[in-house]
C-alpha positions as CSV (number, residue, x, y, z in Angstrom):
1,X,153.1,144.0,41.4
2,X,149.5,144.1,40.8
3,X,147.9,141.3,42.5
4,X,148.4,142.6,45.9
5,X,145.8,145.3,45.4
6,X,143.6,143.1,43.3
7,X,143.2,140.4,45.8
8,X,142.3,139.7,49.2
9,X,144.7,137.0,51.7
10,X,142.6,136.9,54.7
11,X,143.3,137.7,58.5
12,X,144.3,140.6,60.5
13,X,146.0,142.1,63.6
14,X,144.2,142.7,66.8
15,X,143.8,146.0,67.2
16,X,142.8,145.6,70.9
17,X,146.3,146.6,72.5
18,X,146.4,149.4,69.7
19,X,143.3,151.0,71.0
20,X,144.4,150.9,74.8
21,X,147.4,152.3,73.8
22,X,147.6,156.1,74.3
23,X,148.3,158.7,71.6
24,X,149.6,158.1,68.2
25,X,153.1,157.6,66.4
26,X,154.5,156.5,70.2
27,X,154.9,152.9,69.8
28,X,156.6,151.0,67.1
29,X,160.3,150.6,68.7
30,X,163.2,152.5,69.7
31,X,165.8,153.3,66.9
32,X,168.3,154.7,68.8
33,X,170.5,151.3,68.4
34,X,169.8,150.8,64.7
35,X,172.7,150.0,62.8
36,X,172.8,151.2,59.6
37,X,171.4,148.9,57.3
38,X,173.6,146.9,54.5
39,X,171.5,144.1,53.1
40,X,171.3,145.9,50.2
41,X,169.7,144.7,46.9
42,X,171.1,148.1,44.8
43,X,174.2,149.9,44.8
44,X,175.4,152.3,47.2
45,X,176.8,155.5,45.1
46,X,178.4,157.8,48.7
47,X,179.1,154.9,51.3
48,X,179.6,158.5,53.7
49,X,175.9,159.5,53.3
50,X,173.3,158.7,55.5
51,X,171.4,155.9,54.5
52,X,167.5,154.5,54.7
53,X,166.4,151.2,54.5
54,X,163.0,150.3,52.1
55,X,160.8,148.3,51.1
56,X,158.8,148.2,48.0
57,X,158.0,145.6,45.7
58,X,157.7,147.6,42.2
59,X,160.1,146.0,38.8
60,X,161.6,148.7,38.4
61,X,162.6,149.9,41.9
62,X,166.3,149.1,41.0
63,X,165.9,152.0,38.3
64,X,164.4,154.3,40.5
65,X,166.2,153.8,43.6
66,X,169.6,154.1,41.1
67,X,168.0,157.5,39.8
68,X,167.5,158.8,43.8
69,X,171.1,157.4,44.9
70,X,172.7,159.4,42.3
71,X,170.8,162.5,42.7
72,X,172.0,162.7,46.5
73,X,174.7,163.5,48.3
74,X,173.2,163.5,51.7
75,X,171.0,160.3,51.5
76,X,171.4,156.7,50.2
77,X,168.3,154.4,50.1
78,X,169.4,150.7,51.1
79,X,167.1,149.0,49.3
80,X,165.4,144.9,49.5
81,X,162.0,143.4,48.4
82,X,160.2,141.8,51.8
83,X,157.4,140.7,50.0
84,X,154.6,142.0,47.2
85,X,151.6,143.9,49.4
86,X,150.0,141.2,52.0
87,X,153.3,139.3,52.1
88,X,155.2,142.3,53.0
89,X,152.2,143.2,55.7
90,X,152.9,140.5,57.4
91,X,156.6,141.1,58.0
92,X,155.9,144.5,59.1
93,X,153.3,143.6,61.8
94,X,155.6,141.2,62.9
95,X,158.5,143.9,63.2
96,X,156.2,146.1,64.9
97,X,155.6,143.6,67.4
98,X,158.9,142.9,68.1
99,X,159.7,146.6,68.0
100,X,162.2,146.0,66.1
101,X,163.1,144.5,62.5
102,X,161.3,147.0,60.3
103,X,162.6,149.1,57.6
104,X,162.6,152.9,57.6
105,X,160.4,153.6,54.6
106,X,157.9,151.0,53.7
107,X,155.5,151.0,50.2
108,X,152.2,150.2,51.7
109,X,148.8,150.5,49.4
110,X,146.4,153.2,51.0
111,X,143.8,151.2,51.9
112,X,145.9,149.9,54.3
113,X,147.3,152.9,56.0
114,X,144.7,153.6,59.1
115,X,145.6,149.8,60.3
116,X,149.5,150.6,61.0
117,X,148.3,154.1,61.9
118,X,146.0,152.9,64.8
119,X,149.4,151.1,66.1
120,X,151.5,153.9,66.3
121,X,153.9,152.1,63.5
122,X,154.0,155.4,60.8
123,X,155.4,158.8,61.2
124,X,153.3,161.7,61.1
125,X,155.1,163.2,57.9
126,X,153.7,166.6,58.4
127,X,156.3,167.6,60.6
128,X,159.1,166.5,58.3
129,X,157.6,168.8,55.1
130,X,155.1,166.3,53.7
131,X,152.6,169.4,52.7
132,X,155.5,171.1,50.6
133,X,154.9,168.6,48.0
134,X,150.8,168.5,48.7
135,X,150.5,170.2,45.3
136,X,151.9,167.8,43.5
137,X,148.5,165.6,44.2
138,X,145.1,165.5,43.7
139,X,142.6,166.4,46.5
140,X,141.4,162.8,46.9
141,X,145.4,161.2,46.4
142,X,146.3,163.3,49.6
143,X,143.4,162.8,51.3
144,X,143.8,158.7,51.4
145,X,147.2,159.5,53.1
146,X,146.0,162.0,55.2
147,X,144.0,162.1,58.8
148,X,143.5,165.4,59.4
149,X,146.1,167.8,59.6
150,X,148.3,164.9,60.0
151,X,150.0,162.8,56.6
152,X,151.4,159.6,57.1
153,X,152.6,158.6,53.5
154,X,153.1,160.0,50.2
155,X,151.4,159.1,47.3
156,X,153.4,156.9,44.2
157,X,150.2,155.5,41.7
158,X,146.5,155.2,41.7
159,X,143.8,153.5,40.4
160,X,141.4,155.5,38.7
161,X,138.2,153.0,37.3
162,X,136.5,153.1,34.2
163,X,135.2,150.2,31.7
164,X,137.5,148.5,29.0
165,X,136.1,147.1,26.3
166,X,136.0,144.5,23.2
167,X,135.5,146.7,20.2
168,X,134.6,143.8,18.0
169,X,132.1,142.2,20.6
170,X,130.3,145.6,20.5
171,X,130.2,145.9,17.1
172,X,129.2,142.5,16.9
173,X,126.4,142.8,19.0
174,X,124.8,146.5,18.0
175,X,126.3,148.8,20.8
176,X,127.2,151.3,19.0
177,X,128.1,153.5,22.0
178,X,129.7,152.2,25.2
179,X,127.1,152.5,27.9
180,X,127.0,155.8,29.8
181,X,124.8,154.5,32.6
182,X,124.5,151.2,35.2
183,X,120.9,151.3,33.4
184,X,122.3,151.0,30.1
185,X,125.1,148.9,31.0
186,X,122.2,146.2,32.0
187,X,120.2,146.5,29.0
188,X,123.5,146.5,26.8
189,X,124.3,143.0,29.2
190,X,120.8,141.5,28.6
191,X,120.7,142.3,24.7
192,X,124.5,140.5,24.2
193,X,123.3,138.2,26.8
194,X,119.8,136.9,24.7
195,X,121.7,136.7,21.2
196,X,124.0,134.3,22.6
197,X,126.4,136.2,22.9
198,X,129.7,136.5,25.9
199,X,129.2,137.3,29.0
200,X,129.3,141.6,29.6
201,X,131.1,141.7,32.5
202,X,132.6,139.4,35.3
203,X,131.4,139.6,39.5
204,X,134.4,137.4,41.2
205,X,134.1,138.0,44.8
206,X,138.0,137.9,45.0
207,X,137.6,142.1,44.2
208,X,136.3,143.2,47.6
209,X,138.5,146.5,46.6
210,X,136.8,146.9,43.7
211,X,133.1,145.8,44.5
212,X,133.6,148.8,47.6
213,X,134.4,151.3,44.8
214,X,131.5,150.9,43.1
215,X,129.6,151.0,46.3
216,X,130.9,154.7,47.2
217,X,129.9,155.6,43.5
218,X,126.4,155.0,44.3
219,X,126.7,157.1,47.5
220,X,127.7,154.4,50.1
221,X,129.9,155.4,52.8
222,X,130.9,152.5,54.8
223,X,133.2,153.0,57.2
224,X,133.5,156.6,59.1
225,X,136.4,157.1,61.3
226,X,139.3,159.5,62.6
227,X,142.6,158.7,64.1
228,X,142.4,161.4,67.2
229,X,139.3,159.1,68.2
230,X,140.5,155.8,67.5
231,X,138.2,153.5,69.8
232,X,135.4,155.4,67.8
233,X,133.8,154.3,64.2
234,X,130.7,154.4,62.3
235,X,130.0,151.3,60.2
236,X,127.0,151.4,57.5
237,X,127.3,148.7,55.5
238,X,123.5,147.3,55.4
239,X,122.6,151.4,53.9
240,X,120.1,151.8,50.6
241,X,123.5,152.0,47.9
242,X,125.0,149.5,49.5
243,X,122.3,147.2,48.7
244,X,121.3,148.2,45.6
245,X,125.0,147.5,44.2
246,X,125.5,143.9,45.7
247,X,121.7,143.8,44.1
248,X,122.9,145.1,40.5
249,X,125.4,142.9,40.3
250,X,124.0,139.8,42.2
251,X,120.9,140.1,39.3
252,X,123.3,140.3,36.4
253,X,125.2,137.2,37.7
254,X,121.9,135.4,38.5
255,X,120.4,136.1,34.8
256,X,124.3,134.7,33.3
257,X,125.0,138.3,31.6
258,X,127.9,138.7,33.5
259,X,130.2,135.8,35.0
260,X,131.2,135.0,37.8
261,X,134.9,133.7,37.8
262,X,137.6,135.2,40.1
263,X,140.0,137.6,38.5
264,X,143.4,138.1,37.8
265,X,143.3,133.4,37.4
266,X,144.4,131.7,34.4
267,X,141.1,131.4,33.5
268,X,139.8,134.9,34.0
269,X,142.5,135.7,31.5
270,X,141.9,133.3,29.2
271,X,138.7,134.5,28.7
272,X,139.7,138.2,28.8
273,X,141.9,136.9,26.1
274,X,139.2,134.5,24.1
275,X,136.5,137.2,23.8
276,X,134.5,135.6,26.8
277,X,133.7,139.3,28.5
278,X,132.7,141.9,26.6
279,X,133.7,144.6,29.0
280,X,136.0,144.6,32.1
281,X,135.2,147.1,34.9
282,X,138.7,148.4,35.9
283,X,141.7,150.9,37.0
284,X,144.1,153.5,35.4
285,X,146.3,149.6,35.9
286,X,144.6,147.8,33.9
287,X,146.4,147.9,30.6
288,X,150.0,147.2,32.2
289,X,148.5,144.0,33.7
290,X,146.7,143.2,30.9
291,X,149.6,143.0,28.5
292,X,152.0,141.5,31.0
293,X,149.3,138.7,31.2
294,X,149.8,138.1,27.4
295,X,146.7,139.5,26.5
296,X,146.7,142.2,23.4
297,X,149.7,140.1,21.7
298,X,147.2,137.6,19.6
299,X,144.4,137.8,17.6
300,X,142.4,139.9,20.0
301,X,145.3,142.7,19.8
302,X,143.8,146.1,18.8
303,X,140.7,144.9,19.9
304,X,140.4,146.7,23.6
305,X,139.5,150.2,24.4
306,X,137.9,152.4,27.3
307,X,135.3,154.5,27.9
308,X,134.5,156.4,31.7
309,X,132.8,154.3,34.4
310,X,129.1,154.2,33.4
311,X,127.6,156.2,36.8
312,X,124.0,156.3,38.1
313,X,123.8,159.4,37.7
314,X,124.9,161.1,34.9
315,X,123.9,164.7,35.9
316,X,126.3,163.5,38.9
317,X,128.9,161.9,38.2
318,X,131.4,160.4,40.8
319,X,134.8,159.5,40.1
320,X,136.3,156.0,42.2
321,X,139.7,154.6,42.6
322,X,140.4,150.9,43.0
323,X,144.3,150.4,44.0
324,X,147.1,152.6,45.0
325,X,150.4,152.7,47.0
326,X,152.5,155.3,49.0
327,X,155.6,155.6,50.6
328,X,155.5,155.5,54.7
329,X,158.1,156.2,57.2
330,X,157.7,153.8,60.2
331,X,158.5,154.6,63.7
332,X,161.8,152.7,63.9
333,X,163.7,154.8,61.2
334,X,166.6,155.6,63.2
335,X,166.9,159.0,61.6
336,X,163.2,160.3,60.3
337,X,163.9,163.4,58.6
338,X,166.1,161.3,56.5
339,X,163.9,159.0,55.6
340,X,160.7,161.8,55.2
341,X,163.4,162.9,52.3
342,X,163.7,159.5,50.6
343,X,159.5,159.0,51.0
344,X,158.9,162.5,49.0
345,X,161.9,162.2,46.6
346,X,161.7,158.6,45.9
347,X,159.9,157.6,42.4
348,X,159.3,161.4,42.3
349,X,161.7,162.6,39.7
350,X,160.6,163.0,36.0
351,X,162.9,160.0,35.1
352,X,161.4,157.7,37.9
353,X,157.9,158.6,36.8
354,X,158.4,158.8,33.0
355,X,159.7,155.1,33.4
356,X,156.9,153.8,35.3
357,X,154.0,155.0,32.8
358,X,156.3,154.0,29.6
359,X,157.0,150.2,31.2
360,X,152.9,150.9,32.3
361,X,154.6,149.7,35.6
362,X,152.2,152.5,37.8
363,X,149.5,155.1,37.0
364,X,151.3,158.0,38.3
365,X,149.6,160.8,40.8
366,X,152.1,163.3,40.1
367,X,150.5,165.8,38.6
368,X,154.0,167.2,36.9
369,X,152.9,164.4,35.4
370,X,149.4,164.3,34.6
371,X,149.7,167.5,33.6
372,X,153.0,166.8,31.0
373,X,152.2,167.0,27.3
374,X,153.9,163.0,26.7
375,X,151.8,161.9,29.5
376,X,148.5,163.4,28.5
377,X,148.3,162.7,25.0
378,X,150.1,159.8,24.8
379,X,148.6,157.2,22.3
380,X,148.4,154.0,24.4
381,X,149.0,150.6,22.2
382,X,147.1,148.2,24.2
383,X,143.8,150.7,22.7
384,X,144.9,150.7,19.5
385,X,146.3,154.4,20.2
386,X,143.4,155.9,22.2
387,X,144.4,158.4,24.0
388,X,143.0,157.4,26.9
389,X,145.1,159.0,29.2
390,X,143.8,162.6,28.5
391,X,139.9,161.2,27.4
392,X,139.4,158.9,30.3
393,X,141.6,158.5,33.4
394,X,143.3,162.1,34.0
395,X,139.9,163.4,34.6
396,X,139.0,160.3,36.4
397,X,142.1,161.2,38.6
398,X,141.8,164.9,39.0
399,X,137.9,163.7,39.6
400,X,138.7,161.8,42.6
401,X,137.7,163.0,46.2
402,X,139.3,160.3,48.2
403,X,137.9,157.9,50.8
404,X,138.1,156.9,54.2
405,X,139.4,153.8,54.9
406,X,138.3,151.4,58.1
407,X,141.3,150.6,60.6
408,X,140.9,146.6,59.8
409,X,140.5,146.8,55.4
410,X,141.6,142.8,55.6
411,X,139.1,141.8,57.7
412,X,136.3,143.9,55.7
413,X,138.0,142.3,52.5
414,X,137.5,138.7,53.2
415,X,134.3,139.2,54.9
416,X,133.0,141.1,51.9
417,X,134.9,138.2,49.6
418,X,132.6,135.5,51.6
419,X,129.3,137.5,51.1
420,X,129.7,138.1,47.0
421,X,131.0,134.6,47.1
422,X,127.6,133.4,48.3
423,X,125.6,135.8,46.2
424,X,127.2,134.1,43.1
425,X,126.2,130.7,44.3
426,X,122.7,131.9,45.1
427,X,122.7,131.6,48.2
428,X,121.8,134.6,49.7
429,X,120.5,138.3,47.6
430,X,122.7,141.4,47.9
431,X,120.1,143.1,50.4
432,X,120.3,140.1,52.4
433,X,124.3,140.3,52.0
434,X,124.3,144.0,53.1
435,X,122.8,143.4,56.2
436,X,125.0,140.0,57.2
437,X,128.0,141.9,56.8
438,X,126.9,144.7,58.7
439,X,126.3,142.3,61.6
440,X,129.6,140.7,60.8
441,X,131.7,143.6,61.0
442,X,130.2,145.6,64.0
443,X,130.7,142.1,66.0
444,X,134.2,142.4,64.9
445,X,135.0,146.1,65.0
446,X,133.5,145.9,69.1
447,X,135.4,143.0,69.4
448,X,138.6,144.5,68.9
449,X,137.6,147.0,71.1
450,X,136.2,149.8,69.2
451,X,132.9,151.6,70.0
452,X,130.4,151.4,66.8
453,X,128.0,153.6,66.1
C-alpha cells in the first residue's frame, strides 16, 4: 500500500498526442457500450442498483467498499485490485489508449493527477458536486486535486512530514531537544556523528517524492503549470533552494552523518530497527508502515517518537506533504454522475475512516476527522502514547498549502532518483545536480511537445 508513493518505477507516456489534442476531458473512450461490470472482488448488496467499477489497492477496501454497498440503494461499487500505484498506472494508460478497458473510478496518488489530466482520461468532478464536500478538506488537500475552477479527484489520505525519532539514541548522545532547525539538525548530525555514534538520518535517492518536499520547504517551486494552457510550463529546477537542499543533504552524506541506503529495503529497515538512524525524515504514514515492517515489536519498541519538520526558517515555517491518494472518475464511466457519487462517498463515512487510522492503514484528510475528539487526541502506540496526532501532524495538515504538480512526475522522479544517486557516490555536488536536471528536464518537457519557459 505504501510503497507506491515511496518509490519511483521509471518511464512515462508521451504526452505529445495529448498536447495536440484539443480541449480537456474529450478523449479517453466512448462508454455508451459499457456493459455493466461483474468481475467483482466484493459482494453486491442490490443487484437492481446501478453499479461502478474501481480500482484501488488499500487492505481494507473490502471493508469500506462493504460499508458504501450497504449504505446505498441507488449505487453499487464493483470492486477489483489492478495493481498497487505504478502497477495500476500502467493498466490505465493502456486502457486509455485503447479507449476502452478502464474502470469508472480509479485511486490514483496526487502527484500523478495532471499526467491523466493532460490526456483527457479524468472527469471534471465540478460539475457532478465535487465542491459540496470542498469543506471537508484542507486548502492545500483540495488544491492537489484541483486546476482551477475545475476538480478532478477527491482526496482519501495525505502525507503530512515531520522527523521521527530514537529517544534512546538522543538521550544517548546529549540532544536533549529534537532539532527545531536544518541548522541544528546538522550540528545535532555532526556531534552524534564525531562520538561514534549512528548515522542521523538517511539520503536514498529512491525518495525523489520526498527529497521534492523538502525542496518546496525551502522555497523552491519547480514546476509551474495550468491545464487550460497545456503546451505551456515553467521549469526551475537549477533555482537558489533548489540547490542548497541537494547541497544540505549531499554534505551530510559526504561527511557519513547521514546514510545513504535506499528506503523502504530490508536493510533500510533493519537498520531503522537496529538503532542505525537516529532520526527518519517522514509522513503522517510513517508509523503504519513502520509497524507493518516489524519495527516497534522488539527491543527498540517504545523507543520512537516525533517532533515537526525542523524548517529553515523558524519565524516561517512551511508545512510539506510527501504521499497521498484520491479517488478519480475517468472518462469511460458509462454513467458519471454515478460514479462522482461513489468518488465523494467512498472511504468517506465515519466507519470507513475510523477504520483506516485505527488499522493506521491511511492518514485521513477528512477534517470530520481531524477535527473528532478519538482522532485528535488519540495516544498512538508506536510513540509510546504521544499524541502525535494533535501535537504534530493535524497542524502539519491543516498547515499545508498544496503544490503544483508537473504533467510528467515519473519522468521528474527517476531523473531526480539518478541525480541524488550520483551525489551519494560523489560524483557530482547538489549545485552541479540542480543545474543537470534542469537541462534534463526542459530537453524532455520540449520534447514532448511542450513550450518551456
Amino acid at each position: 500500500m505504501r510503497i507506491s508513493r515511496m518509490m519511483t518505477i521509471a518511464g512515462t507516456v508521451s504526452l505529445v498526442a495529448a498536447l495536440a489534442a484539443c480541449g480537456g476531458g474529450k478523449g479517453g473512450g466512448s462508454s455508451a457500450s459499457r456493459p455493466k461490470p461483474t468481475n467483482c472482488t466484493n459482494k453486491i448488496v442490490h443487484e437492481d442498483a446501478t453499479r461502478v467499477s474501481v480500482w484501488a489497492w488499500y487492505p481494507n477496501m473490502a471493508k469500506v467498499v462493504d460499508n458504501f454497498n450497504n449504505a446505498h440503494t441507488d449505487v453499487q461499487v464493483c470492486w477489483t485490485v489492478a495493481g498497487q500505484g505504478q502497477p495500476e498506472y500502467a493498466k490505465f494508460q493502456t486502457a486509455i489508449s485503447a479507449k476502452k478497458g478502464a474502470p469508472d473510478v480509479v485511486m490514483l496518488e496526487a502527484d500523478q493527477l495532471v499526467g491523466f489530466e493532460i490526456q483527457g482520461a479524468l472527469v471534471d468532478l465540478s460539475q457532478y458536486g465535487a465542491n459540496d464536500v470542498k469543506a471537508n478538506f484542507s486548502a492545500g488537500a483540495w488544491k492537489d486535486v484541483s486546476q482551477g475552477s475545475a476538480v478532478y479527484a477527491i482526496p482519501i489520505d495525505g502525507g503530512p512530514m515531520a522527523m521521527i525519532y530514537r529517544t534512546d539514541v538522543f538521550q544517548k548522545y546529549g540532544i536533549k531537544t529534537p532539532p527545531k532547525t536544518w541548522a541544528e539538525y546538522a550540528a545535532d548530525a555532526k556531534k552524534v556523528h564525531d562520538a561514534g555514534g549512528p548515522a542521523f538520518g538517511d539520503f536514498g535517492s529512491n525518495v525523489p517524492a520526498a527529497t521534492t518536499a523538502l525542496m518546496i520547504q525551502k522555497g523552491a517551486n519547480p514546476f509551474v503549470y495550468d491545464l487550460k494552457n497545456k503546451q505551456d510550463i515553467t521549469v526551475k529546477l537549477d533555482d537558489q533552494a533548489t540547490k542548497d537542499v541537494l547541497s544540505y543533504w549531499g554534505d551530510l552524506a559526504t561527511s557519513k552523518e547521514v546514510g545513504t541506503v535506499d528506503q523502504f529495503t530490508t536493510d533500510y529497515i533493519a537498520g531503522v530497527v537496529n538503532g542505525k538512524y537516529a532520526t527518519y525524515i517522514s509522513a503522517a504514514w510513517a508509523p503504519g508502515y513502520l509497524t507493518g515492517a516489524g519495527v516497534g515489536k522488539g527491543g527498540e519498541k517504545g523507543k520512537f517518537a516525533v517532533a515537526p519538520l525542523p524548517q529553515w526558517d523558524p519565524a516561517k515555517p512551511v508545512s510539506v506533504n510527501w504521499g497521498g491518494s484520491t479517488f478519480a472518475v475517468t472518462n469511460q464511466a458509462a454513467d458519471k454522475k454515478a460514479a462522482a457519487e461513489v468518488a465523494k462517498g467512498l472511504y468517506a463515512d465515519d466507519a470507513s475512516l475510523t477504520d483506516g487510522w485505527k488499522t493506521q492503514t491511511i492518514f485521513p484528510l477528512n477534517q470530520t476527522v481531524l477535527k473528532s475528539d478519538a482522532f485528535v487526541n488519540a495516544k498512538i502506540d508506536f510513540f509510546n502514547g504521544q499524541t502525535a496526532n494533535k501535537d504534530i501532524y493535524i497542524p502539519a495538515e491543516n498547515a499545508y498549502q498544496g503544490f503544483t504538480y508537473s504533467p510528467f512526475t515519473v519522468y521528474y522522479y527517476a531523473q531526480l532518483q539518478a541525480q541524488i544517486a550520483k551525489i551519494n557516490q560523489g560524483r557530482t555536488t547538489g549545485a552541479q545536480a540542480a543545474t543537470d536536471l534542469q537541462q534534463i528536464i526542459v530537453k524532455y518537457a520540449q520534447s514532448q511537445g511542450f513550450k518551456v519557459s
